[in-house]
C-alpha positions, 0 to 999 in steps of 0.5 A: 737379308743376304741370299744363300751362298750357292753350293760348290760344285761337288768334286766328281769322282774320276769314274764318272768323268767324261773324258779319260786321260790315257797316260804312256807309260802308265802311271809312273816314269822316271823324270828324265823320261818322256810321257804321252798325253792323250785325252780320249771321250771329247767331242769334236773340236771341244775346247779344254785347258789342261792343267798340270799341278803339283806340291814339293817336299816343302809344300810349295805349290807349282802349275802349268795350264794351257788351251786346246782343242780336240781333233774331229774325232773328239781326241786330243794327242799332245803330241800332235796338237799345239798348245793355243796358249797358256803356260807355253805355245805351240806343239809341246808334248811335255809342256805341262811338266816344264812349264810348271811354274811356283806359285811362291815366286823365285822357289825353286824346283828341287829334288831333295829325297830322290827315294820319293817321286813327285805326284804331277795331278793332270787335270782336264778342264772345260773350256778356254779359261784366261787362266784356270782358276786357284780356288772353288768360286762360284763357276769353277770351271768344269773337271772333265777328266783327272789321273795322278801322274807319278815321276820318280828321281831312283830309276828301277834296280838303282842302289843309294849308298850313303857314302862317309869314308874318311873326309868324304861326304857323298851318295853312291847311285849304282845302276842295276847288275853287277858291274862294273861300271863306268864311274862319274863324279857329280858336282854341283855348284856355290849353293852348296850341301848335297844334291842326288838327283842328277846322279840318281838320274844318270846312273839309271843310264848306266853309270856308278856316280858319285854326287859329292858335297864340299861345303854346306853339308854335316860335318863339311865346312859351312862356308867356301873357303879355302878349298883343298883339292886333297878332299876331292882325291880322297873321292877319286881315290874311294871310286877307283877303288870301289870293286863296282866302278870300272878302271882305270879311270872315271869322269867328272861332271860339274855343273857352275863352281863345281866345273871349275872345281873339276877342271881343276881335278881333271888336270892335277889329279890321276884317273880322270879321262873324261870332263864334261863342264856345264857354264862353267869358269876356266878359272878357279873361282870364290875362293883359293885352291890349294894342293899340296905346295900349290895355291891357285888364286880366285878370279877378281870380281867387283860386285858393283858391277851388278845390275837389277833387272826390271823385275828386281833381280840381281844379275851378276854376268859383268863382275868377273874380271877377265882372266886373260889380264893381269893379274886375274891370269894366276886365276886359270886352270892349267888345262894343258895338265889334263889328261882325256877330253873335255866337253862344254856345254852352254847357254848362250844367255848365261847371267851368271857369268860368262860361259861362253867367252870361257869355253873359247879360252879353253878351246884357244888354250888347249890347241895352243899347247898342243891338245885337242880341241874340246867339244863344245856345244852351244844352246841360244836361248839357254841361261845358266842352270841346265838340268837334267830334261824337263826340270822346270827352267830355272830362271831365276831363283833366290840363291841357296847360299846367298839369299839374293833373287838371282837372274840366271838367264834363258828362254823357257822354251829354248832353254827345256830343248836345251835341257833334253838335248845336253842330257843325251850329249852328256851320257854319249860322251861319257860312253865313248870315253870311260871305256878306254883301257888307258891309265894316267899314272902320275899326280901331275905335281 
């Protein structure tokens, strides 16, 4: 005869909990804003792990945990007392948002519908467990205390306007007030369809942005193929014409093969004064650019140059051929065009492609034609997806378009402070210099 199964722990309601999770602010912010961790009611020196978990629109499952211990006054200040292990190490006041991790390896961590936040359940647990446990076993480990922490993509008085205007396919964010405001266009990279939530963020900072799709969304080619850079006037045209956008010029942000794709606006189209390039290619890369009666090449690559990491994942660093060399020099993006500066941002372990040995062709470019010298700021340790601050480092993933494993590169660590840092360089730069009264005139061809 088999013995009665013990029963479960029974749930213990939040108002019966011996620990309170004070949270500031309270309750809600927005992702790309810090929050205070405090644990009050501990005993001195009391062992606990925290844990962090939460669900994506898709129901996928992701957590971070790590150990602490109280102070002598039975508090625990994640900003004053260091991880002893876990998801992360050492004093990491925002560790268990960006330490989350999927449990379905190589999801992505993605904001599809920035008009939801997402609800981050912070749990305070008793005792230095290995690893908290997933599921109710015999001894679970003790819940002491719980809050639901709301992180919100749509910064408060930020307006979403669907844009549809001839061609283009895009969402306006418009920061709270009249206006105008400086204007940006956001691009993402080869994955394709529309991403919002990097323009929903920035324009909580003052910005009118644009988050513009080009392939893989409605009524847009499916593919990337034969890109014409007529559809991305037709978007530079919708912003310098819309009465909330200050003239006479914008920004462009481009993140991957949507950096390549600005540089190329930057310096063909009019009313672009300001670039910023996150690991991006200084020539055009994939496919074709055609404008007008001009087409530029794509950069060579050879796939079979590829190699497999240890852990199965594809890493695509050394198949692009060098554009300095015949004949892949077609492939460059003639910067010397463009009007207003530019500003790189890399990782210095990007495994995409090779970001850095790019930003100093364009730096040694420009000067040689006479132009100033671009800003570029370099992150050891940070690999190719740089998001906005706290987005769980994506390190590897599986490609949105090509439905292989990738291996991006970074450090978490390195790579989450590079995050925080790129952020805040990006919205200085984007004030400094869509403030000027300075007009480009003329198409450059």
């Amino acid at each position: 005869m088999k013995p009665p199964r013990a029963a479960p722990r029974p749930r213990q309601s939040a108002t019966h909990m011996p620990a309170t999770v004070i949270l500031e602010p309270a309750g809600r912010c927005c992702w790309d804003e810090p929050v205070n961790i405090t644990v009050h009611g501990l005993t001195p020196g009391q062992r606990v792990t925290l844990r962090a978990s939460l669900r994506d629109e898709k129901g996928a499952h992701f957590r971070a945990h790590a150990r602490y211990c109280a102070d002598d006054g039975g508090e625990l200040d994640l900003a004053r007392a260091p991880a002893l292990g876990g998801s992360f190490a050492g004093l990491e006041p925002m560790g268990l948002i960006w330490a989350l991790e999927p449990e379905k390896p190589f999801w992505r961590f993605l904001k599809r519908d920035v008009q939801t936040p997402f609800a981050v359940e912070l749990e305070v647990l008793e005792g230095h467990e290995p690893e908290p446990q997933r599921v109710l076993g015999p001894e679970p480990q003790r819940v002491l205390g719980r809050v639901v922490h709301e992180r919100y993509f749509l910064p408060p008085g930020v307006r979403r306007e669907p844009v549809r205007a001839g061609r283009v396919r895009a969402t306006l964010f418009l920061p709270p007030g009249m206006g105008p405001f400086p204007g940006v266009i956001d691009l993402f990279g080869s994955g394709g369809s529309l991403c919002e939530y990097r323009a929903s963020l920035l324009s909580g900072h003052g910005f009118a942005v644009l988050a513009l799709a080009y392939f893989r969304f409605e009524d847009l080619p499916e593919y990337l193929n034969d890109v014409h850079l007529e559809y991305f006037e037709e978007a530079v045209d919708f912003m310098l014409q819309h009465p909330k956008v200050k003239g006479p010029n914008i920004g462009l942000l481009g993140f991957s093969k949507g950096g390549d794709l600005c540089l190329s606006m930057a310096s063909f189209l009019k009313g672009i004064t300001a670039t910023v390039l996150i690991n991006s290619c200084v020539a055009n890369t994939i496919t074709p650019l055609h404008y007008k009666d001009m087409t530029i090449p794509s950069l060579g690559n050879d796939l079979g140059k590829h190699t497999i990491t240890e852990s199965g994942l594809m890493d695509c660093v050394n198949i692009w051929n060098n554009p300095l060399e015949e004949p892949d020099h077609r492939s460059l993006i003639p910067l010397e065009k463009a009007q207003g500066p530019f500003l790189f941002i890399v990782g210095k372990d990007d495994h995409n492609w090779k970001s850095e040995f790019y930003a100093h062709i364009a730096s040694a470019w420009l000067q040689a034609h006479g132009k100033d010298r671009p800003q570029i700021i370099y992150y050891p340790g940070a690999g190719h997806c740089i998001d906005p601050p706290y987005f769980p480092p994506r390190i590897a993933s599986v490609h949105a378009f090509l439905g292989q494993a990738m291996f991006f590169g970074g450090e978490p660590g390195a790579h989450s402070k590079a995050q925080v840092d790129a952020w805040q360089q990006i919205q200085t730069f984007f004030h400094k210099h869509l403030d000027g009264k300075k007009s480009v005139k003329h198409s450059k061809i």
